[in-house]
The first five atom37 places (N, CA, C, CB, O) and aatype in JSON, in Angstrom:
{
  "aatype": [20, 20, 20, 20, 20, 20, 20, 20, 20, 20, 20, 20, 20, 20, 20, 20, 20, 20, 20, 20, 20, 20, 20, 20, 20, 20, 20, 20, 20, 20, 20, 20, 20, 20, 20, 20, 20, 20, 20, 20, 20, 20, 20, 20, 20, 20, 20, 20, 20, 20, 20, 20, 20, 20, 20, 20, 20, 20, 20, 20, 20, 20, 20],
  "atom_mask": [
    [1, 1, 1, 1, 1],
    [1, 1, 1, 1, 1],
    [1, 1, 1, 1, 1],
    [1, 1, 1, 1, 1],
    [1, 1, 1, 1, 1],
    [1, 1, 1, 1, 1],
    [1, 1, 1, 1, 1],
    [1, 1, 1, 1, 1],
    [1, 1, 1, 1, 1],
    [1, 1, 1, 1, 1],
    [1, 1, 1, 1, 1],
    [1, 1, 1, 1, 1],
    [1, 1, 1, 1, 1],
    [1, 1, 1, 1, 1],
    [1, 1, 1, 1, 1],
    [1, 1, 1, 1, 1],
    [1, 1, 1, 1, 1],
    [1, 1, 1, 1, 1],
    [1, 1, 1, 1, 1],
    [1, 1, 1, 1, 1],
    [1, 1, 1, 1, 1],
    [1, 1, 1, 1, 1],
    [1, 1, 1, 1, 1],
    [1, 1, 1, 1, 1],
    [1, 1, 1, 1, 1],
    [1, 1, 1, 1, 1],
    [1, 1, 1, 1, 1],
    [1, 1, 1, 1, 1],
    [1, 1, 1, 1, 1],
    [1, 1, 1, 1, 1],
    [1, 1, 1, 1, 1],
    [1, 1, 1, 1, 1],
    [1, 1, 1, 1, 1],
    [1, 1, 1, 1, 1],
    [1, 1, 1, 1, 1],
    [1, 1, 1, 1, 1],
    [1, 1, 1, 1, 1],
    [1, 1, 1, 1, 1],
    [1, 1, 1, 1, 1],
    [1, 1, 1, 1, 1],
    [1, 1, 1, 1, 1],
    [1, 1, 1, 1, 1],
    [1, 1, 1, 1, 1],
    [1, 1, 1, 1, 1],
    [1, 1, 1, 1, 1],
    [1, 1, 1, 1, 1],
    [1, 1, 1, 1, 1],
    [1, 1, 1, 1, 1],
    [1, 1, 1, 1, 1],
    [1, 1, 1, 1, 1],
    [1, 1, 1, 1, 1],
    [1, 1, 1, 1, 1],
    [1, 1, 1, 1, 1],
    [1, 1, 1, 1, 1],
    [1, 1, 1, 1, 1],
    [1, 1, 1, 1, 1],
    [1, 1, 1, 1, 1],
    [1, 1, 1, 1, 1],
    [1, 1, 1, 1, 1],
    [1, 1, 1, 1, 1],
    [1, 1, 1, 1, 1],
    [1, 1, 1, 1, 1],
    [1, 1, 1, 1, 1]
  ],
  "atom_positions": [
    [[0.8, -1.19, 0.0], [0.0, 0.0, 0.0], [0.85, 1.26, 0.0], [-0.91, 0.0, 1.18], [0.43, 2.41, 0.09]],
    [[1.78, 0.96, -0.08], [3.1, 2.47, 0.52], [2.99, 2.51, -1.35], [5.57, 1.9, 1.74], [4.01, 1.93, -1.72]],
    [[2.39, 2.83, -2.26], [2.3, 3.37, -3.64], [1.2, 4.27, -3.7], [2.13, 2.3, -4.69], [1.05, 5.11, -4.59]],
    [[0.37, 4.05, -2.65], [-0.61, 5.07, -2.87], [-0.44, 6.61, -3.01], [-1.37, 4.93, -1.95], [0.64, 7.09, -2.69]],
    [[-1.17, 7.19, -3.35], [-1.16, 9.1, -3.79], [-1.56, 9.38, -2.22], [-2.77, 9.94, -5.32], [-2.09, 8.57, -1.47]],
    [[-1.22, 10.53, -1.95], [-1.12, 11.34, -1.05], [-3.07, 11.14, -0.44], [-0.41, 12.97, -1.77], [-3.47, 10.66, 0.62]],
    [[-3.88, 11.72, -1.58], [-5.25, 11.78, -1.7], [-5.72, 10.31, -0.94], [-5.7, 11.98, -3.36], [-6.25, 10.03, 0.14]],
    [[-5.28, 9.66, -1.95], [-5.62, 7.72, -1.44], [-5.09, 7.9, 0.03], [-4.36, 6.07, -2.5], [-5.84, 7.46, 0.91]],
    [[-4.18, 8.36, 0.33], [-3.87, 8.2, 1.93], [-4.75, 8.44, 2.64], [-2.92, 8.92, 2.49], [-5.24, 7.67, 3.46]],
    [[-5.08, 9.61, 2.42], [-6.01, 10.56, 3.14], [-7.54, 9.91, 3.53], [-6.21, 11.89, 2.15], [-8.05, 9.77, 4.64]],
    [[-8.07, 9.57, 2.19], [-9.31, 8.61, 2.41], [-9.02, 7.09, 2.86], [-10.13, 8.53, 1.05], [-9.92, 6.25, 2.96]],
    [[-8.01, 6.91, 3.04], [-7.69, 5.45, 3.59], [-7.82, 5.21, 5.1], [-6.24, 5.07, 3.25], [-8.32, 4.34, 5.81]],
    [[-7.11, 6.43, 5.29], [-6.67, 6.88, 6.71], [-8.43, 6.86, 7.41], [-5.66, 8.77, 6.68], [-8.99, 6.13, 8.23]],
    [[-8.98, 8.29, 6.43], [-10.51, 8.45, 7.17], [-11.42, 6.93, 7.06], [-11.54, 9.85, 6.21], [-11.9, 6.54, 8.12]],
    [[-11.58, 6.33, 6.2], [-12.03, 5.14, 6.08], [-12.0, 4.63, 7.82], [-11.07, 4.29, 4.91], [-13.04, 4.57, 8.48]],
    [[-10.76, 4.32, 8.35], [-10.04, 3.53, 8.86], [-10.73, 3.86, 10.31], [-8.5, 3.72, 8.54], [-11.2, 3.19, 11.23]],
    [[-10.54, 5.22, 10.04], [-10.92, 6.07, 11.74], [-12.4, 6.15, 11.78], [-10.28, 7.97, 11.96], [-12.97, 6.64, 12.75]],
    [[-12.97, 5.71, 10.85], [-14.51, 5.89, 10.72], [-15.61, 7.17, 10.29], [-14.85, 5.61, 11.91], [-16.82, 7.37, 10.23]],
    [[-14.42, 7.8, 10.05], [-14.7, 9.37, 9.47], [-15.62, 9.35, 8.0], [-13.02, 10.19, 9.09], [-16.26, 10.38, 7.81]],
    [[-15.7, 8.63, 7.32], [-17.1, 8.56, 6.09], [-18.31, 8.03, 6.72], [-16.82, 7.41, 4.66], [-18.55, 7.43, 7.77]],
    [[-18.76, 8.31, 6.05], [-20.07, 8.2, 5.88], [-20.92, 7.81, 4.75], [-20.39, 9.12, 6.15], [-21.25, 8.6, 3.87]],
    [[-21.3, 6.49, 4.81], [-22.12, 6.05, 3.53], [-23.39, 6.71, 2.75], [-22.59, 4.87, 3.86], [-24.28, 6.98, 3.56]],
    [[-23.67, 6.98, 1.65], [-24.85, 7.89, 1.1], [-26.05, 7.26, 1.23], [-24.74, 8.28, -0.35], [-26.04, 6.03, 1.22]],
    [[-26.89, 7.73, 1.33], [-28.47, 7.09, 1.8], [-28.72, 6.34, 0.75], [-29.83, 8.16, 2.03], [-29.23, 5.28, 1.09]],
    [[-28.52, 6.49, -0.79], [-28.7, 5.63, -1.75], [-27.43, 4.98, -2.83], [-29.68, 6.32, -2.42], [-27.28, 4.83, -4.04]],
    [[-26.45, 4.64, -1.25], [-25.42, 4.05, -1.88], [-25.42, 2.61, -3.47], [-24.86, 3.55, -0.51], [-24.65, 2.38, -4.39]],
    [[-26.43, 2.15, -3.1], [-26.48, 0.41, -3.38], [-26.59, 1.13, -5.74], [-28.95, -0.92, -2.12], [-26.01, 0.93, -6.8]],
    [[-27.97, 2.08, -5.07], [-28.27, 2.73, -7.16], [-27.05, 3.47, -7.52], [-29.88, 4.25, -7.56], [-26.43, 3.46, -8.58]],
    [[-26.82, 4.09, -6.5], [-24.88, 5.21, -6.83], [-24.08, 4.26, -7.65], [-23.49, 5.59, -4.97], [-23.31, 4.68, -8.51]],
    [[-24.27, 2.74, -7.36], [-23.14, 1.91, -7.7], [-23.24, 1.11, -8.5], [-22.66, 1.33, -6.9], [-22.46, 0.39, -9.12]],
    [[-25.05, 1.36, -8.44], [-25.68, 0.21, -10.06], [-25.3, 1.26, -11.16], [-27.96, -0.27, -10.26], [-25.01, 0.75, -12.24]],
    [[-25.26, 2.36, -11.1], [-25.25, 3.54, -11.96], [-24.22, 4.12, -12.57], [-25.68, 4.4, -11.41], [-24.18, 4.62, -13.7]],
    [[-22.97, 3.99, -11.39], [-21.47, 3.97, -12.05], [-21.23, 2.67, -12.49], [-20.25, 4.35, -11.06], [-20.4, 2.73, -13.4]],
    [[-21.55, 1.67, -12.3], [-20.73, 0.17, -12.61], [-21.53, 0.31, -14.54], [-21.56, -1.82, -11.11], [-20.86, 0.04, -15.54]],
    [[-22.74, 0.69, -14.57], [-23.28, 0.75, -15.8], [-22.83, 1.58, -16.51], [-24.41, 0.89, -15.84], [-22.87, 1.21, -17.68]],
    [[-22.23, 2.94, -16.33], [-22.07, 3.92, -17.14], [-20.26, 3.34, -17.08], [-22.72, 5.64, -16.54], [-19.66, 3.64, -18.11]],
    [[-19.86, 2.97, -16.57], [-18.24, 1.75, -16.81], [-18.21, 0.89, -17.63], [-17.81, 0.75, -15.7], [-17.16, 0.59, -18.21]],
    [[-19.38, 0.29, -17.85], [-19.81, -1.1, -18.67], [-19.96, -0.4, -20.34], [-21.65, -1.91, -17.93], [-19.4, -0.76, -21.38]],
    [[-20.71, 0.46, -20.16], [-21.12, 1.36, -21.57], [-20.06, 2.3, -21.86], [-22.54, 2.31, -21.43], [-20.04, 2.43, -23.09]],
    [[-19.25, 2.94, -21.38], [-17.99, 3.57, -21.8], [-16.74, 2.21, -21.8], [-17.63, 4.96, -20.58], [-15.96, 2.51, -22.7]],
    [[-16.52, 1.58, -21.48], [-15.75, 0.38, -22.12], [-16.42, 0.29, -23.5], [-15.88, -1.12, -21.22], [-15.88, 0.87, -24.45]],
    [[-17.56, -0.4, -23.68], [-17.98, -1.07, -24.98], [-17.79, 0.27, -26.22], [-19.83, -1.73, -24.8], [-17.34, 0.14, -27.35]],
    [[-18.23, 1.36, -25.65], [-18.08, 2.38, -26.55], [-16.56, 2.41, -27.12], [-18.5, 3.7, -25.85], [-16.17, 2.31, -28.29]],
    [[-15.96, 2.55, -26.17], [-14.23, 2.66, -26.64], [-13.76, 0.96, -27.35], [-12.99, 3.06, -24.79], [-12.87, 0.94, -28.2]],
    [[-14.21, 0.08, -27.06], [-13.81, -1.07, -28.06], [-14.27, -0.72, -29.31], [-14.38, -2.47, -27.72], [-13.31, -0.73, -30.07]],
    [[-15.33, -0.4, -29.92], [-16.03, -0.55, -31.1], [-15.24, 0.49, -31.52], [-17.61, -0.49, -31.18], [-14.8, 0.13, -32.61]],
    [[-14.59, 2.19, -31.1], [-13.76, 2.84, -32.01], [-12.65, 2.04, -32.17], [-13.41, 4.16, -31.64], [-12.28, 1.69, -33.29]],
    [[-11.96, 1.63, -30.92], [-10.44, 1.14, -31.63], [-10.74, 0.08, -32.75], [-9.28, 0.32, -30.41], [-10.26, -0.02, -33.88]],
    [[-11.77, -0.75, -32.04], [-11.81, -2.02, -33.58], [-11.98, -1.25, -34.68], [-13.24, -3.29, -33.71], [-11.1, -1.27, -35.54]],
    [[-13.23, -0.37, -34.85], [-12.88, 0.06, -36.3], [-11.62, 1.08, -36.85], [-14.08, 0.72, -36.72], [-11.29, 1.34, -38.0]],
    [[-11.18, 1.43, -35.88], [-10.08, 1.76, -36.58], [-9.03, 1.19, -36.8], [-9.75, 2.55, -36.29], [-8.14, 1.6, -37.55]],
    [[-9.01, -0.19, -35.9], [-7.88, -0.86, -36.85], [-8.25, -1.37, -38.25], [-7.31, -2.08, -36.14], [-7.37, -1.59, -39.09]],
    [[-9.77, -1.59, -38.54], [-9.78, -2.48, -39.74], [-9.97, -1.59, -40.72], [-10.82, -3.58, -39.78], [-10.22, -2.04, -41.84]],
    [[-9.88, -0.14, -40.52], [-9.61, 1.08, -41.58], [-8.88, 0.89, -41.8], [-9.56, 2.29, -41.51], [-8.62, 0.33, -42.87]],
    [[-7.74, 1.34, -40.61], [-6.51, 1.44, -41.41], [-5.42, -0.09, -41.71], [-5.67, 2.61, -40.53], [-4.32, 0.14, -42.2]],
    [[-5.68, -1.11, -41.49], [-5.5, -1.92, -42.2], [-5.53, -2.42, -43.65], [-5.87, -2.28, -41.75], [-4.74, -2.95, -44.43]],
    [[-6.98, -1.94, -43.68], [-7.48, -1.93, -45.17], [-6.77, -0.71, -46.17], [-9.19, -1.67, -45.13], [-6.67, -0.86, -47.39]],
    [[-6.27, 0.57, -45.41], [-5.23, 1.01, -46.15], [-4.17, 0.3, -46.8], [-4.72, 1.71, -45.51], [-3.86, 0.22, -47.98]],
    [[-3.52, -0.38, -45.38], [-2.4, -0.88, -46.07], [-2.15, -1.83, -46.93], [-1.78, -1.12, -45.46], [-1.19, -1.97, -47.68]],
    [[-3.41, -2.7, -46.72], [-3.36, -3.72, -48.07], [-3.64, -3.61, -49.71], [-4.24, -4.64, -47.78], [-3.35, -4.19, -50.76]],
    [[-4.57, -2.2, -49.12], [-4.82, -1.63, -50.74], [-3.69, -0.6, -51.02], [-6.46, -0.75, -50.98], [-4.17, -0.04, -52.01]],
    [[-2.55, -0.02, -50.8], [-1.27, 0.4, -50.72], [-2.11, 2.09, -50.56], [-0.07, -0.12, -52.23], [-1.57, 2.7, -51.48]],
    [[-2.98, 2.96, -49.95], [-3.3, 4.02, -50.4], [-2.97, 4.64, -48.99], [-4.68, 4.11, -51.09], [-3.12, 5.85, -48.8]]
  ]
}
């Protein structure tokens, strides 16, 4: 754990001492980021794939 950022310390530390506090609608907070994680992954696969098979297809047609 001695790699962590200064910040990460800080909330590690409060974690620890009991200093947070969970949000009243923690459980949807986390259906809601884990989904909008799930859909920004898939989004970013489908550009890189097509752009490799663009520019692939350049190079086989020499242009």
């Amino acid at each position: 754990m001695s790699k962590l950022k200064l910040e990460e310390k800080e909330i590690l530390e409060a974690f620890e001492a009991g200093r947070l506090k969970r949000v009243k609608n923690a459980d949807k907070e986390i259906e809601e980021h884990r989904i909008v994680a799930e859909e920004t992954f898939k989004k970013d696969a489908r550009i890189i794939f097509g752009c490799r098979r663009r520019t692939s297809g350049r190079f086989r047609r020499g242009l």
